[in-house]
C-alpha positions in Angstrom: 53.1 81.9 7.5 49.2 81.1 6.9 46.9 78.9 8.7 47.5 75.0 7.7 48.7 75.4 3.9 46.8 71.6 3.4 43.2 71.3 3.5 41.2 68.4 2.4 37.8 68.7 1.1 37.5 65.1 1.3 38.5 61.7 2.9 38.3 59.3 0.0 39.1 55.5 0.9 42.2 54.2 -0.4 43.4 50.6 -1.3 47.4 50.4 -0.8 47.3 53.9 -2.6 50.7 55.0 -5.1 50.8 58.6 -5.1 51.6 60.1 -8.2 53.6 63.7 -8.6 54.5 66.2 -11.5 55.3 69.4 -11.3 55.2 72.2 -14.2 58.6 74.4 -14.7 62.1 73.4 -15.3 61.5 69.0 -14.9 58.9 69.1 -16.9 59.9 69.7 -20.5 57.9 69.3 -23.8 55.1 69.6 -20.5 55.6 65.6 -20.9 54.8 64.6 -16.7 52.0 67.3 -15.9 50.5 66.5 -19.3 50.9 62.3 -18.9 49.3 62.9 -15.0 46.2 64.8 -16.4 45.5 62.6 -19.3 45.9 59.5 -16.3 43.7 61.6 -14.3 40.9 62.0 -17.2 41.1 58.3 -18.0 40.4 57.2 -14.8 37.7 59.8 -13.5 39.5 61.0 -11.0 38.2 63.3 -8.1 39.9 66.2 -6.6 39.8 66.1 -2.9 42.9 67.8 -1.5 45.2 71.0 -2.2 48.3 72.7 -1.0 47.3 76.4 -0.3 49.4 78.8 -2.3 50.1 81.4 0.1 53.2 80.2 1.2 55.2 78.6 -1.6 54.5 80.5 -4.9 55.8 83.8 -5.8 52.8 85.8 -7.4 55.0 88.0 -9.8 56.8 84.5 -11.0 53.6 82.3 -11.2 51.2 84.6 -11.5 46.9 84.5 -11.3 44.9 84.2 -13.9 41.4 85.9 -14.6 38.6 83.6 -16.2 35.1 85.0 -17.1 32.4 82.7 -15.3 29.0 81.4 -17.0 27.4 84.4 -15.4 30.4 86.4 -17.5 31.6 87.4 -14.4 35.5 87.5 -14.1 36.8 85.4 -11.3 40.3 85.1 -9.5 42.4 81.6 -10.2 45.1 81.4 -8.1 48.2 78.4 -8.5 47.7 75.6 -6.4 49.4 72.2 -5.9 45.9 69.7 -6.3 45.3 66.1 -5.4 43.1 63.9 -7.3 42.0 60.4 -5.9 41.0 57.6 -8.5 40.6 53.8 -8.1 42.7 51.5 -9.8 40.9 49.9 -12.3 41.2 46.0 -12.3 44.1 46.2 -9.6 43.7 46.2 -6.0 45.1 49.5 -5.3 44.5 53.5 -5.5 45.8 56.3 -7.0 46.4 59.8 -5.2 47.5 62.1 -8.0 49.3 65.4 -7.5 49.9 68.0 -10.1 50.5 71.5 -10.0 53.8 74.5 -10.8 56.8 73.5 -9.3 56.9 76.2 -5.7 58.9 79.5 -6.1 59.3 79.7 -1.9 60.3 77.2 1.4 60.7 74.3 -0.6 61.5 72.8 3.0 57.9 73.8 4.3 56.5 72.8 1.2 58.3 69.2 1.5 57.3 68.8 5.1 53.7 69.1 4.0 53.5 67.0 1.0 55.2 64.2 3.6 52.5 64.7 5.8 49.8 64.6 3.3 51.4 61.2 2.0 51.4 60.1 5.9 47.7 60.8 6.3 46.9 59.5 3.0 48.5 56.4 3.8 50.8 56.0 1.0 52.5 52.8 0.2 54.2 53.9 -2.6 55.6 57.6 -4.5 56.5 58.0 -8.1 57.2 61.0 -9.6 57.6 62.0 -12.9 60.1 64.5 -14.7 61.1 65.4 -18.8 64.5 67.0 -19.7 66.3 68.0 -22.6 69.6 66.3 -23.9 71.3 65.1 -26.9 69.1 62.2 -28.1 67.5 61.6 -31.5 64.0 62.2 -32.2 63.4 59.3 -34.6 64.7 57.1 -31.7 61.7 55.9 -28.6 61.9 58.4 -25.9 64.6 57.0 -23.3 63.6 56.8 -19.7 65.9 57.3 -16.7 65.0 57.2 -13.4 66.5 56.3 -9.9 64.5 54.7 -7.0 65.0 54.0 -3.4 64.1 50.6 -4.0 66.8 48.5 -6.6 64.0 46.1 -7.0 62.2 49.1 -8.5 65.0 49.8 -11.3 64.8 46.0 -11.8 61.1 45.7 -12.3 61.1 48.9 -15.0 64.1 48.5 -16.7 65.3 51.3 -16.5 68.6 53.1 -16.7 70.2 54.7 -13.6 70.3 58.4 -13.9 73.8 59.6 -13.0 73.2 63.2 -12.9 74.6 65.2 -10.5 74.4 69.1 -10.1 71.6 71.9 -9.1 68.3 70.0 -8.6 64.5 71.1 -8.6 61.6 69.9 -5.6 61.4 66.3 -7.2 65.2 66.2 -6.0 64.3 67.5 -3.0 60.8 65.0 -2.1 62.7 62.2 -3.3 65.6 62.9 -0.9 62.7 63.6 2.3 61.0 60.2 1.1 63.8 58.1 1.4 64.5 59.7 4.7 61.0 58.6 5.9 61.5 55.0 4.4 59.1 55.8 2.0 58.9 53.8 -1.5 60.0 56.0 -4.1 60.3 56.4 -7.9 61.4 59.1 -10.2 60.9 58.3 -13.6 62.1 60.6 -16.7 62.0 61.1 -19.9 64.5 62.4 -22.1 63.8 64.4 -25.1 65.5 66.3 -28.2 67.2 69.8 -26.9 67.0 71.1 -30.4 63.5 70.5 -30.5 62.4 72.1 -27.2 58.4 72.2 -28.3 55.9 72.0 -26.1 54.0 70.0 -25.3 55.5 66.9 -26.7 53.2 64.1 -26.4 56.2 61.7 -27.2 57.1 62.3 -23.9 54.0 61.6 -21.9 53.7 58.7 -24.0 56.2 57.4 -23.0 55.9 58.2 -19.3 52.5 56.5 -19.4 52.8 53.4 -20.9 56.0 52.5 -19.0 54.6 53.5 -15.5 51.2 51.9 -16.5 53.2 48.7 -17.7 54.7 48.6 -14.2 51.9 49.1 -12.4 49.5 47.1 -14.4 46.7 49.3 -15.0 44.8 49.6 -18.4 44.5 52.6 -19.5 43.1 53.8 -23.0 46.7 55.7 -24.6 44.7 56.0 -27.9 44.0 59.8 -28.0 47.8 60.2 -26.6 49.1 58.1 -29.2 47.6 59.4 -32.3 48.9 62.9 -30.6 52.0 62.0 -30.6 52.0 59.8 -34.2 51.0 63.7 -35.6 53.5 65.6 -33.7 56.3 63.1 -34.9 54.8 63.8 -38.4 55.2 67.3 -37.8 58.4 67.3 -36.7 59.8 65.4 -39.6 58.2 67.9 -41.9 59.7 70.7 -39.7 63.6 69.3 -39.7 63.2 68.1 -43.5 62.5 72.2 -44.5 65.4 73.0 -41.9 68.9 72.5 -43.7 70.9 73.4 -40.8 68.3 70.9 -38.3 68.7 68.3 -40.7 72.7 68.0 -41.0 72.7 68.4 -37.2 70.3 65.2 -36.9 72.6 63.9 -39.6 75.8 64.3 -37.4 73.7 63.3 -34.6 73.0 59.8 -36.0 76.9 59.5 -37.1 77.9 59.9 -33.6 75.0 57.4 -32.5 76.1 54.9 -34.7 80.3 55.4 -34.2 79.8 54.8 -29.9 
């Protein structure tokens, strides 16, 4: 192992801070959480100030570098890194910490024991993480959102259907189960979007997402450039099943079975 895989470039203040997490790979479909944390992260100017050194945790082969010419036109190593991002919380009396990077390849346990420690340090109140997946649901329909919590009060408070999934499970699995075993607050909130359209990025789903956590939370936040994103990928999609014959007789038969339960 490295040195200290966390290193802080920064100690920003924090009010009762909620830490935010999404992870790129296999939760993250139609790109719907990473793409919903980065347009939160624009809208509210936030500042990075933290990272989880990839030494340890990515496979290079899997998740590998990428080479970017400079302004000098001078080509320059980027290598994956889990990044933190504080911003205040506009009109509430609280923080944001949010995290956003690729889901780790390697010691998911080391990689959890560090992201508990950053949210110890940090001072987090609160956890929420976000997560997309696809499943048998109807595109002309509003995303639905799962989610399960630590907290009932939680579920209450966002409406939100209880996921009942059970089976092979990715690092938001794994943090939520290490954050409820430090009595930390916790929320995993997903959205759930059509299989047989697996595009990405779907701005449906980070729509969704958004709105629903920002709802919750009471934060305003400008969705406008999201929206009209998403309005035109509907349109597109509509456009793409109406050409399809064999799409649109499954949507057909998708809608039957809708309507029969």
């Amino acid at each position: 192992m490295s040195n200290d895989p966390l290193a802080f470039e920064s100690r920003p203040p924090l009010r009762s801070p909620v830490l935010l997490l999404a992870f790129a790979g296999r939760s993250n479909a139609g790109a719907s959480a990473t793409t919903a944390v980065r347009y939160l992260s624009e809208q509210l100017l936030a500042k990075k100030f933290a990272s989880i050194d990839p030494e340890d945790f990515y496979d290079f082969s899997v998740q590998r570098p990428v080479v970017r010419l400079n302004e000098s036109k001078i080509r320059e190593i980027h290598w994956p890194s889990y990044d933190f991002y504080s911003a205040p919380g506009m009109g509430i009396d609280r923080d944001f910490v949010l995290g956003i990077g690729v889901e780790p390849q390697l010691r998911w346990r080391t990689f959890t024991e560090t992201m508990l420690r950053f949210a110890r340090e940090c001072q987090i109140e609160t956890v929420v993480t976000l997560g997309a997946y696809l499943d048998e649901v109807l595109y002309t329909r509003p995303v639905p959102l799962t989610g399960f919590s630590t907290d009932p009060k939680l579920m209450e408070e966002l409406d939100l259907v209880p996921s009942r999934y059970q089976g092979p499970t990715g690092i938001i699995g794994v943090l939520s189960d290490a954050f409820r075993k430090a009595s930390t607050p916790h929320l995993s909130l997903w959205a759930s979007l059509p299989h047989y359209l697996s595009v990405s990025p779907n701005p449906r789903g980070s729509l969704a997402l958004l709105l629903r956590l920002t709802q919750w939370l009471g934060l305003r936040v400008d969705t406008t450039l999201l929206e009209t994103a998403a309005a035109d990928f509907q349109a597109k999609i509509n456009d793409a099943v109406n050409a399809d014959p064999k799409l649109s007789a499954f949507v057909r038969e998708l809608k039957k079975r809708e309507f029969e339960q």
